[in-house]
N, CA, C and O of each residue as an XYZ file, in Angstrom:
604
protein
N     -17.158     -1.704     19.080
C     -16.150     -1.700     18.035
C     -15.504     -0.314     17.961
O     -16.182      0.713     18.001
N     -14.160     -0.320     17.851
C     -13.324      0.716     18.291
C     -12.933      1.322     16.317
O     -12.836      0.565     15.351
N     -12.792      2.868     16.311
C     -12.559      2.914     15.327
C     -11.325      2.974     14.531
O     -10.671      3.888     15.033
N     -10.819      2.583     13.771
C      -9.019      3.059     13.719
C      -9.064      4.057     13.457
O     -10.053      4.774     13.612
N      -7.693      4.486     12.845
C      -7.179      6.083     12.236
C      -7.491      5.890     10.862
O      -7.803      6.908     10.245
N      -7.471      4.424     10.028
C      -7.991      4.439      8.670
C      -8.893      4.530      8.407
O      -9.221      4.863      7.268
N      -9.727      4.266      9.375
C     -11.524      4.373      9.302
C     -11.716      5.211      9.175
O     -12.289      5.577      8.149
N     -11.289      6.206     10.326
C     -11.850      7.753     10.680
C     -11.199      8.510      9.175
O     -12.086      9.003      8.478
N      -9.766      8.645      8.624
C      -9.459      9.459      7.484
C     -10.586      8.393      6.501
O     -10.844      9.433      5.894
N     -11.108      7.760      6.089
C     -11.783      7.116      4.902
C     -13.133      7.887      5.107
O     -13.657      8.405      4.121
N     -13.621      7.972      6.134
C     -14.935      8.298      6.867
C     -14.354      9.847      6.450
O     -15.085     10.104      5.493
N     -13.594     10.848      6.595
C     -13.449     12.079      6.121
C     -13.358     12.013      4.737
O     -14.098     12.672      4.007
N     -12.324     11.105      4.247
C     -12.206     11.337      2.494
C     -13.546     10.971      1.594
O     -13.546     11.435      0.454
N     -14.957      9.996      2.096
C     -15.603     10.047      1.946
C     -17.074     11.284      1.538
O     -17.858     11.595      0.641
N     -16.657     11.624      2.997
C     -17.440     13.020      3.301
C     -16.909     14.435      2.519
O     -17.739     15.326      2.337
N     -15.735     14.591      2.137
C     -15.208     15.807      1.548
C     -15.946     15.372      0.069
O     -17.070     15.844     -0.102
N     -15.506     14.685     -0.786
C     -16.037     14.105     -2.393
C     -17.697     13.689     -2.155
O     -18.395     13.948     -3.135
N     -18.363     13.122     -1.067
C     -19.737     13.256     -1.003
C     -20.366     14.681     -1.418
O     -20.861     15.251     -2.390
N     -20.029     14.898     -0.054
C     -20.685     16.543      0.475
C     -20.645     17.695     -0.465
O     -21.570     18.422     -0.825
N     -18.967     17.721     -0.894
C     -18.605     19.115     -1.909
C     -19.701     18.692     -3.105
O     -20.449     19.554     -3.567
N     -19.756     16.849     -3.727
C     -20.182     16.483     -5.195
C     -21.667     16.857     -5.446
O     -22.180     17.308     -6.469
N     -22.484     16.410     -3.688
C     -23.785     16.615     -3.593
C     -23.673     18.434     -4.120
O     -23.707     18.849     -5.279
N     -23.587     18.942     -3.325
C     -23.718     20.427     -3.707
C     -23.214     20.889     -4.977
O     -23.733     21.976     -5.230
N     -22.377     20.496     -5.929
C     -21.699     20.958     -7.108
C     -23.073     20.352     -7.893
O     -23.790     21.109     -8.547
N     -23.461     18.419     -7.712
C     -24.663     18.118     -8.233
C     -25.941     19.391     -8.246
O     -26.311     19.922     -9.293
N     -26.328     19.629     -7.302
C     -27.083     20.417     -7.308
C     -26.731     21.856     -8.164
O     -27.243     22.287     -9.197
N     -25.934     22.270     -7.534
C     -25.579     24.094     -8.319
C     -25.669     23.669     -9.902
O     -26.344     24.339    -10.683
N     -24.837     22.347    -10.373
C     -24.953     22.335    -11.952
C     -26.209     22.189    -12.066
O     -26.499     22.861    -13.056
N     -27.554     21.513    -11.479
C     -28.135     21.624    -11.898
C     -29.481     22.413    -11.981
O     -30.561     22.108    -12.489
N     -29.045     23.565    -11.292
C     -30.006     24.608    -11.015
C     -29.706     25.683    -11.728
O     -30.532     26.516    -12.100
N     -28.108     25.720    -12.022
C     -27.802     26.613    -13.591
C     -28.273     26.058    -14.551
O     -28.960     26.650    -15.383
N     -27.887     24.399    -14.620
C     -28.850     24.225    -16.103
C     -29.810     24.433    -16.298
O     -30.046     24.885    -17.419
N     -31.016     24.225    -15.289
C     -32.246     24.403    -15.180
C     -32.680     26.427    -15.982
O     -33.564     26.725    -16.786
N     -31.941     27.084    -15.507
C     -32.048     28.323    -15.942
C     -31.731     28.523    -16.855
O     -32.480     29.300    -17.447
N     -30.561     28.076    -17.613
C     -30.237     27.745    -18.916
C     -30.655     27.364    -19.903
O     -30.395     27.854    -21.002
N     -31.484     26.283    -19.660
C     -32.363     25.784    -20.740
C     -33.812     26.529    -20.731
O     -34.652     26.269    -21.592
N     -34.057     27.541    -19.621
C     -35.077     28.294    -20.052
C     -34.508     29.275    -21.190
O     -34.952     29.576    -22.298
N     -33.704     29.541    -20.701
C     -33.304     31.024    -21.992
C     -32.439     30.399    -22.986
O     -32.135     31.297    -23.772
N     -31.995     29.506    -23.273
C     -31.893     28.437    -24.481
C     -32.781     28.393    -25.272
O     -32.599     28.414    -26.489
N     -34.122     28.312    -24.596
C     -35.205     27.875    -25.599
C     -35.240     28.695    -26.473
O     -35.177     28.407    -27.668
N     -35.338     29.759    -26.053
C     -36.025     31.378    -26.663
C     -33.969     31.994    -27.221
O     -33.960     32.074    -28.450
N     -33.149     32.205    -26.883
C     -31.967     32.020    -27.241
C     -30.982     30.758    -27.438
O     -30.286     30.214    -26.581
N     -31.100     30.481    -28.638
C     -29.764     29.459    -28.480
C     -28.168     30.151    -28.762
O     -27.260     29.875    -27.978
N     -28.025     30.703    -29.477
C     -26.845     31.564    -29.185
C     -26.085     31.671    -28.186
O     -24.878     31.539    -28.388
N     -26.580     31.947    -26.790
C     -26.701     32.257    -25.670
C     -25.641     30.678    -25.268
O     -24.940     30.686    -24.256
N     -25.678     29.502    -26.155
C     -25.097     28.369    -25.200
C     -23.615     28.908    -24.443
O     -23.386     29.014    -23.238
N     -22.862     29.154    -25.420
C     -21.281     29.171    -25.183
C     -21.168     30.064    -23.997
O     -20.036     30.024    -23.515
N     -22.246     31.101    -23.189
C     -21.788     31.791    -22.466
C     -23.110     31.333    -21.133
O     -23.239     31.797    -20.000
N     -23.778     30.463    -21.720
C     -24.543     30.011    -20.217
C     -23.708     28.289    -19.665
O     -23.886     27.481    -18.753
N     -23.165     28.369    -20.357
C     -22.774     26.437    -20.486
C     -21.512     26.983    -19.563
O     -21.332     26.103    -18.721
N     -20.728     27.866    -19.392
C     -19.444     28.447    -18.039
C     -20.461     29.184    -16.764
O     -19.933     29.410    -15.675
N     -21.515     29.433    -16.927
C     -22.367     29.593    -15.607
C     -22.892     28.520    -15.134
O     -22.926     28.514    -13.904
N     -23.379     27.474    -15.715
C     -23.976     26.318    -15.745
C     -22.649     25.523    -14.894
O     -22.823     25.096    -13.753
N     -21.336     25.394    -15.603
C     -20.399     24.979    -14.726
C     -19.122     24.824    -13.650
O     -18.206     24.110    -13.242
N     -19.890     26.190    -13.527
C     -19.103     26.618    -12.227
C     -19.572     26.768    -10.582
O     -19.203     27.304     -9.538
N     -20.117     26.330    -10.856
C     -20.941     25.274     -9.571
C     -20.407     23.937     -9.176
O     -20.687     23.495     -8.062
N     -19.720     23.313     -9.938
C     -19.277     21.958    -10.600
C     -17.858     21.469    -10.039
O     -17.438     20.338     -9.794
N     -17.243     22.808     -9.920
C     -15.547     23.022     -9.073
C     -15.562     22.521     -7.988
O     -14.711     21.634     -7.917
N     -16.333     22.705     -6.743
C     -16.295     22.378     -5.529
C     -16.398     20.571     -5.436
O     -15.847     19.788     -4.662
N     -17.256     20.363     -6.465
C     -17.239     18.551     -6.256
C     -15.797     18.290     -6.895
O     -15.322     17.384     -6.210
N     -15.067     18.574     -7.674
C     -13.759     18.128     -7.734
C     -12.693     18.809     -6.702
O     -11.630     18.202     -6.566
N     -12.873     19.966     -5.993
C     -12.145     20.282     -4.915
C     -12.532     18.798     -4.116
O     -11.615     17.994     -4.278
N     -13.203     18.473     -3.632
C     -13.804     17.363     -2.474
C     -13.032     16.468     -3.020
O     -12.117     15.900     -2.422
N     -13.394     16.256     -4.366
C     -12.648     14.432     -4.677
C     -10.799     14.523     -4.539
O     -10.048     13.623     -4.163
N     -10.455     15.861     -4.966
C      -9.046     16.338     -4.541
C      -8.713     15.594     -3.341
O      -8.074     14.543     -3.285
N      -9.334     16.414     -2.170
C      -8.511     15.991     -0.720
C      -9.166     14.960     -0.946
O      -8.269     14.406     -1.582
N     -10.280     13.964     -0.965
C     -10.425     12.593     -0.556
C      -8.984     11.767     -1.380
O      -8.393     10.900     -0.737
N      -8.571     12.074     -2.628
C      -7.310     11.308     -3.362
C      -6.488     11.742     -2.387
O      -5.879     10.742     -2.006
N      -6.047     12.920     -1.620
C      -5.397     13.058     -1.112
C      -4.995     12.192      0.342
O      -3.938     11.600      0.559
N      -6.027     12.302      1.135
C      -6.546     11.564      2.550
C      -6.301     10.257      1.970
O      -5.447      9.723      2.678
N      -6.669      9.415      0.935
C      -6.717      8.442      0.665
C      -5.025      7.695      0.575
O      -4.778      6.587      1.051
N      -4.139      8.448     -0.033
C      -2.565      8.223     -0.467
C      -2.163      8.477      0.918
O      -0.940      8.614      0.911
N      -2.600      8.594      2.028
C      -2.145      9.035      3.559
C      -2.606      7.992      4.360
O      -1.967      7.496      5.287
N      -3.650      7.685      4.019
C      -4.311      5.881      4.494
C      -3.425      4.944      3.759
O      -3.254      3.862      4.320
N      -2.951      5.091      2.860
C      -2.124      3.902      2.649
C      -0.952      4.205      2.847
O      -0.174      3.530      2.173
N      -0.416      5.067      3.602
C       1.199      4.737      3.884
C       1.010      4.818      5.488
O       2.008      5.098      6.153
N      -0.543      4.524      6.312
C      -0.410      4.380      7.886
C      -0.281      3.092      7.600
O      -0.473      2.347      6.639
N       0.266      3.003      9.188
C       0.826      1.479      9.365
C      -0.608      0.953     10.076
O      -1.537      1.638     10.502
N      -0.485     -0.224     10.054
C      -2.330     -0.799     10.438
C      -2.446     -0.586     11.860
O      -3.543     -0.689     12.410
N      -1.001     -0.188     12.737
C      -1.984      0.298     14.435
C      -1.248      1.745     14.910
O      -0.554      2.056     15.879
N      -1.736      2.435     13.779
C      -1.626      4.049     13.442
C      -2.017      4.782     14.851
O      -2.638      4.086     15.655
N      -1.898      5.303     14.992
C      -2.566      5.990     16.415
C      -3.872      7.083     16.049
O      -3.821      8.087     15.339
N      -5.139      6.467     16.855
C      -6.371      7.117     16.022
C      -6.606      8.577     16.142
O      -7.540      9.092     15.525
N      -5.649      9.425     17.059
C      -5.559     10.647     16.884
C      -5.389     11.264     15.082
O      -6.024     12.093     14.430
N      -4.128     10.312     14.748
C      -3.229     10.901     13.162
C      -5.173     10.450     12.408
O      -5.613     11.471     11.879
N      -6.100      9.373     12.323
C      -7.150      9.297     12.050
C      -8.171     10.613     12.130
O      -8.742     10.991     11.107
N      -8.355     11.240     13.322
C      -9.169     12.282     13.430
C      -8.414     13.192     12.839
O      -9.346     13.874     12.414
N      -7.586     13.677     12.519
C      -6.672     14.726     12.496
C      -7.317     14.619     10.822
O      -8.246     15.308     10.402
N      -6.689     13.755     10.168
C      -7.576     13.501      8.688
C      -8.426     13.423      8.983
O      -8.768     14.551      9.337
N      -9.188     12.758      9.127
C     -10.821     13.779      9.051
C     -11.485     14.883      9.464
O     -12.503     15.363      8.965
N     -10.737     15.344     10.593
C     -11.346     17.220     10.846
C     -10.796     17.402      9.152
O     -11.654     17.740      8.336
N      -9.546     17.199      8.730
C      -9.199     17.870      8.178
C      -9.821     17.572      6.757
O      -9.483     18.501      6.024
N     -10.460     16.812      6.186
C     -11.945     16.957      5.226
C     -12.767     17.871      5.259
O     -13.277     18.228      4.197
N     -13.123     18.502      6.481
C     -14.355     19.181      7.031
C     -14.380     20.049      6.070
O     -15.313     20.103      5.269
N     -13.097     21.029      6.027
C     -13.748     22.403      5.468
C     -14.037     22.135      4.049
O     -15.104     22.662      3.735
N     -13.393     21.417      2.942
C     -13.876     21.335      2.078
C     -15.328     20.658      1.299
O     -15.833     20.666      0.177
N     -15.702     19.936      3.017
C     -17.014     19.174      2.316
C     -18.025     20.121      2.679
O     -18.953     20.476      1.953
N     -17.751     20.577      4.046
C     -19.410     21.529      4.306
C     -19.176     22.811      3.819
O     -20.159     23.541      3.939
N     -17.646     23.622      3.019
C     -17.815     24.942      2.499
C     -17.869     24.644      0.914
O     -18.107     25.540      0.105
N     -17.584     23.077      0.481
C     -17.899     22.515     -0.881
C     -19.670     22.351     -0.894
O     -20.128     22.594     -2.011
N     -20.174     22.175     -0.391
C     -21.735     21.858     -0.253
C     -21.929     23.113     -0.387
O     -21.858     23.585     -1.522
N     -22.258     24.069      0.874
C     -23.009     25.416      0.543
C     -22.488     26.037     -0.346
O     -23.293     26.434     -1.187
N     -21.087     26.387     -0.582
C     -20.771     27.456     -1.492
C     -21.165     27.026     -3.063
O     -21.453     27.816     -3.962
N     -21.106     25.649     -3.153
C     -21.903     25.364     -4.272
C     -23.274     25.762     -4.644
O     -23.474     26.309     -5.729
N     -24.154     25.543     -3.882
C     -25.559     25.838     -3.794
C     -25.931     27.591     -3.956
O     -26.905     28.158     -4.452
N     -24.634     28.141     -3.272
C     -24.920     29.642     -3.129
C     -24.364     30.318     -5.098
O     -24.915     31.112     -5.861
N     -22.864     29.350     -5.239
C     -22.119     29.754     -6.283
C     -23.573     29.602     -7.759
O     -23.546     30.106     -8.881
N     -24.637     28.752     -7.136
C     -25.630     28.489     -8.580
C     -26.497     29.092     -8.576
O     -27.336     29.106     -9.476
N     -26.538     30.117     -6.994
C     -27.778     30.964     -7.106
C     -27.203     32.289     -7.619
O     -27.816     32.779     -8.567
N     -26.330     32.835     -7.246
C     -25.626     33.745     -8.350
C     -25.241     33.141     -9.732
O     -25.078     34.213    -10.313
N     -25.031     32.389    -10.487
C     -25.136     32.332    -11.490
C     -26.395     32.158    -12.055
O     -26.529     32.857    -13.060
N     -27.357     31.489    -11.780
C     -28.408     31.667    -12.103
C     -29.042     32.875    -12.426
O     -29.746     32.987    -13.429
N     -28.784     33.996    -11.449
C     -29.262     35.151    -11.382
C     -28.687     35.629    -12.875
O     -29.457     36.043    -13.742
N     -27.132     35.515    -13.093
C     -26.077     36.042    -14.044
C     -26.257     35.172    -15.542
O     -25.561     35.395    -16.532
N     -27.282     34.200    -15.474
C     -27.814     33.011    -16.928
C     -29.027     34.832    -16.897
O     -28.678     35.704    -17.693
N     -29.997     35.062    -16.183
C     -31.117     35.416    -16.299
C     -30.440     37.081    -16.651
O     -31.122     37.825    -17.356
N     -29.042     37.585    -16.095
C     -28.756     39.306    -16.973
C     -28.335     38.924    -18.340
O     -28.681     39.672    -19.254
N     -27.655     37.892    -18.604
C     -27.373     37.648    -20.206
C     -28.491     37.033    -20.792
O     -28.279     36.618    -21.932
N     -29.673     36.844    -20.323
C     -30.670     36.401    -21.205
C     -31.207     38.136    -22.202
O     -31.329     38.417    -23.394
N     -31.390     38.926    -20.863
C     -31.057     39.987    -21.196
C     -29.986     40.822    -21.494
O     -30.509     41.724    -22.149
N     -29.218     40.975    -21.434
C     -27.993     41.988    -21.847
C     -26.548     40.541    -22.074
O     -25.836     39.794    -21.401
N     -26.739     40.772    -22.965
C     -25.778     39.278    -23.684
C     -24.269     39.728    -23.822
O     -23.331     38.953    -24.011
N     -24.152     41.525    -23.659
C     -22.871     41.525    -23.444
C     -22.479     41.183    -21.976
O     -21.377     40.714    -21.691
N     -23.309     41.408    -21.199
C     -22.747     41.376    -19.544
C     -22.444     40.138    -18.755
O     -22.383     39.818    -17.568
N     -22.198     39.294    -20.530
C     -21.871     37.890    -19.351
C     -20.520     37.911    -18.826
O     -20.469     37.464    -17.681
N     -19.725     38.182    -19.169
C     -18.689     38.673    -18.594
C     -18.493     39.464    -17.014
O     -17.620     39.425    -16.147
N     -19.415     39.968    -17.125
C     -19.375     40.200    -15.618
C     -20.687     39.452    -14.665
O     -20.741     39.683    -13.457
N     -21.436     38.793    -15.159
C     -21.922     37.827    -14.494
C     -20.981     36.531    -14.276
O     -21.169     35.742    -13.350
N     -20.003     36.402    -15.180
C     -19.010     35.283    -14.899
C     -18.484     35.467    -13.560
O     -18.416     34.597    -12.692
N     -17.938     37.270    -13.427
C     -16.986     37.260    -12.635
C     -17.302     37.364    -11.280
O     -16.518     37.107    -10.366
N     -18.608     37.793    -11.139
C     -19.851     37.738     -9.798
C     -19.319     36.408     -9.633
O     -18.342     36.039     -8.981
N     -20.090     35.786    -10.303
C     -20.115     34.032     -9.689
C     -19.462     33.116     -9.664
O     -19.783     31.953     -9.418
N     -17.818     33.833    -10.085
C     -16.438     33.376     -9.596
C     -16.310     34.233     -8.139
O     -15.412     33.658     -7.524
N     -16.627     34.937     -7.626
C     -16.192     35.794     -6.245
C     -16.959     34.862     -5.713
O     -16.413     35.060     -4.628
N     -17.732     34.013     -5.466
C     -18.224     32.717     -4.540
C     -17.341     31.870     -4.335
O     -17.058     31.380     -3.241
N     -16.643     31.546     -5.790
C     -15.793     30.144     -6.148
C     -14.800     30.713     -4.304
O     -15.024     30.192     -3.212
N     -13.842     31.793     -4.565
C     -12.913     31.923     -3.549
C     -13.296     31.543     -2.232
O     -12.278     31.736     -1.568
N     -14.136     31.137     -1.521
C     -14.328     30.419      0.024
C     -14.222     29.070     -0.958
O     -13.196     28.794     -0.337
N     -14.276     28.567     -1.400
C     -14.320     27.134     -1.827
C     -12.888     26.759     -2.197
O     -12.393     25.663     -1.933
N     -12.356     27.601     -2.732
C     -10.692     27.626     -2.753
C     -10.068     27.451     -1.680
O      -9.249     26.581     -1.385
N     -10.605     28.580     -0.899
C      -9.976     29.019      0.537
C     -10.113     27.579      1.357
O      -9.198     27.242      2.109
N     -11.373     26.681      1.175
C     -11.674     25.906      1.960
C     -10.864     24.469      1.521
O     -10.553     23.588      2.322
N     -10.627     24.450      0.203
C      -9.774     23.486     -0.567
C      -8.127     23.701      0.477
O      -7.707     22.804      1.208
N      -7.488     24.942      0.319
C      -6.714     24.875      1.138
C      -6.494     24.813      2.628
O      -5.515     24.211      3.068
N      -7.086     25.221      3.173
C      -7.421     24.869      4.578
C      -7.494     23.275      4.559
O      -6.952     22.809      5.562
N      -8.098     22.151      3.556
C      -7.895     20.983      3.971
C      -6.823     20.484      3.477
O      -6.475     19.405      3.956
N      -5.959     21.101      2.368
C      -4.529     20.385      2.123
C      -3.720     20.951      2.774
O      -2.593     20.496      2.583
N      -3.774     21.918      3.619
C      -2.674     22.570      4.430
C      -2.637     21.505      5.939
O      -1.675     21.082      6.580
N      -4.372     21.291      6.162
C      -4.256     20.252      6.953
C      -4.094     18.616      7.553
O      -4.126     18.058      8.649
N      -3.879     18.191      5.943
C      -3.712     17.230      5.804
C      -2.177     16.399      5.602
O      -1.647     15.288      5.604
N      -1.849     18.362      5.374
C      -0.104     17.916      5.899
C       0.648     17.256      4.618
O       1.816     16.879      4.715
């Protein structure tokens, strides 16, 4: 069984909103996990661990982005599309699902770190925010790289 060009972009738009969501799943929940330790003992502390907690969370809606995107491109191929324009959408998923996965996972281990300086020093969440926004940018970078390639 031969694959089309709709298969192969569905099979990418799949994988970008999987891959980036798995990893955003995870990062949110390894900030929360740190969060609700120093919650316990601080509750105060919510309003400025609850934006570390979800910024891990970006990369699974970067993913579901290009998959809406890839997806509105599958429906205007004609049904004997040429399966090159197919691969072409799906390389072009790639970067946002496998730099949506790790940079997620990495974006929650710096925040985590940045839940655990405002447990201590409660003014410095502010710059623990901005640490663990300098991750977010490859995940950006990688968001565009797949709408630039998706044409």
């Amino acid at each position: 069984m031969e694959l089309t060009a709709q298969a192969l972009a569905i099979i990418g738009a799949a994988l970008a909103a999987a891959l980036a969501g798995i990893g955003s799943a995870i990062g949110v929940q390894m900030g929360g996990k740190a969060a609700a330790g120093v919650l316990s003992e601080k509750p105060e502390l919510f309003g400025k661990l609850i934006i570390l907690q979800a910024l891990p969370g970006t990369q699974g809606m970067y993913g579901f982005i290009v998959a809406i995107l890839v997806l509105g491109k599958v429906t205007a191929m004609l049904p004997d599309a040429d399966v090159a324009e197919g691969w072409r959408l799906f390389f072009a998923c790639l970067p946002i699902a496998l730099v949506g996965l790790v940079s997620a996972i990495f974006q929650a281990k710096m925040a985590v770190s940045a839940i655990h300086m405002t447990a201590k020093q409660p003014a410095a969440s502010g710059r623990g925010i901005t640490m663990t926004v300098l991750v977010e940018t490859y995940a950006i970078l990688a968001l565009l790289a797949s709408i630039l390639l998706i044409g």
